[in-house]
C-alpha positions as CSV (number, residue, x, y, z in Angstrom):
1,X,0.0,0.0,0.0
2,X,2.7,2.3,0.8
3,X,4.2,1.9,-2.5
4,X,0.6,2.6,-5.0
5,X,0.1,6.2,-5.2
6,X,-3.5,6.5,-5.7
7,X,-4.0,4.4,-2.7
8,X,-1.9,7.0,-0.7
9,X,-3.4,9.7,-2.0
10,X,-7.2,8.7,-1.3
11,X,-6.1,7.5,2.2
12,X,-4.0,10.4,2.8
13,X,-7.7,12.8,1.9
14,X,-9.9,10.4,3.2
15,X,-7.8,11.4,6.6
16,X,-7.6,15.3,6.5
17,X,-9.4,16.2,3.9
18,X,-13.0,14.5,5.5
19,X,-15.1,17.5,7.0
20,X,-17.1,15.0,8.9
21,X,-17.3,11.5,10.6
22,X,-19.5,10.7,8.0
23,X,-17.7,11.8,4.7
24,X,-14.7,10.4,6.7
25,X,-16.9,6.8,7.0
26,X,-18.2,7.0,3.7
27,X,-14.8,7.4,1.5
28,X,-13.0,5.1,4.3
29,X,-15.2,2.4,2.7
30,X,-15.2,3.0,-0.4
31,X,-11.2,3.2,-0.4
32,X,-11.4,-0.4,1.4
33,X,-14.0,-1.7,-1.4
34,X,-12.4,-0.2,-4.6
35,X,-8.5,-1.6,-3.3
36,X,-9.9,-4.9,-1.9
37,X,-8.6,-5.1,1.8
38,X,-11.7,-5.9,3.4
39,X,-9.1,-8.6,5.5
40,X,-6.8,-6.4,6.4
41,X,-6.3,-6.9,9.6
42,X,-3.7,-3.8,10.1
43,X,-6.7,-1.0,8.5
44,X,-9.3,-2.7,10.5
45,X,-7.2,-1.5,13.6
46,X,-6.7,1.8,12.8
47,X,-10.7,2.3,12.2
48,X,-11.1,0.5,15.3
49,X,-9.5,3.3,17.0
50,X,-10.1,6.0,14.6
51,X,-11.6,8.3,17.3
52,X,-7.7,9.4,18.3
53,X,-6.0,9.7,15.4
54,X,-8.7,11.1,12.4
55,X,-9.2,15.0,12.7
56,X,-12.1,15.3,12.0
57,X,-13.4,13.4,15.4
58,X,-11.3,15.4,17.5
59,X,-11.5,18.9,16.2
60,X,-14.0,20.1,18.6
61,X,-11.9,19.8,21.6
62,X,-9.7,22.1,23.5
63,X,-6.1,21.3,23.6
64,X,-4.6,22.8,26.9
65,X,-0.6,23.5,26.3
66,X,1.6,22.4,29.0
């Protein structure tokens, strides 16, 4: 994956490009459809946890600096 260009590309939008949890849902799925990797177990992961590291589910909240 790291090495096809498209597939970078749409994951790297699908991540901070996506507005909102659902246009972030919506093109997550269709990047795992149209590339086949339903199975993979390593991009099942990262949606499991996709609540700390996608932007767009954070954005809302306030960072405090230390």
């Amino acid at each position: 994956m790291n090495e096809d260009d498209v597939f970078l590309g749409r994951f790297k939008s699908c991540v901070y490009n996506s507005e909102t949890s659902f246009e972030f849902e919506q093109e997550w799925q269709s990047i795992i459809t149209d590339f086949g990797l339903q199975n993979n177990a390593w991009l099942s992961q990262l949606h499991d946890i996709r609540e700390m590291w996608i932007p767009d589910y954070f954005r809302d909240l306030f960072w405090e600096q230390f």
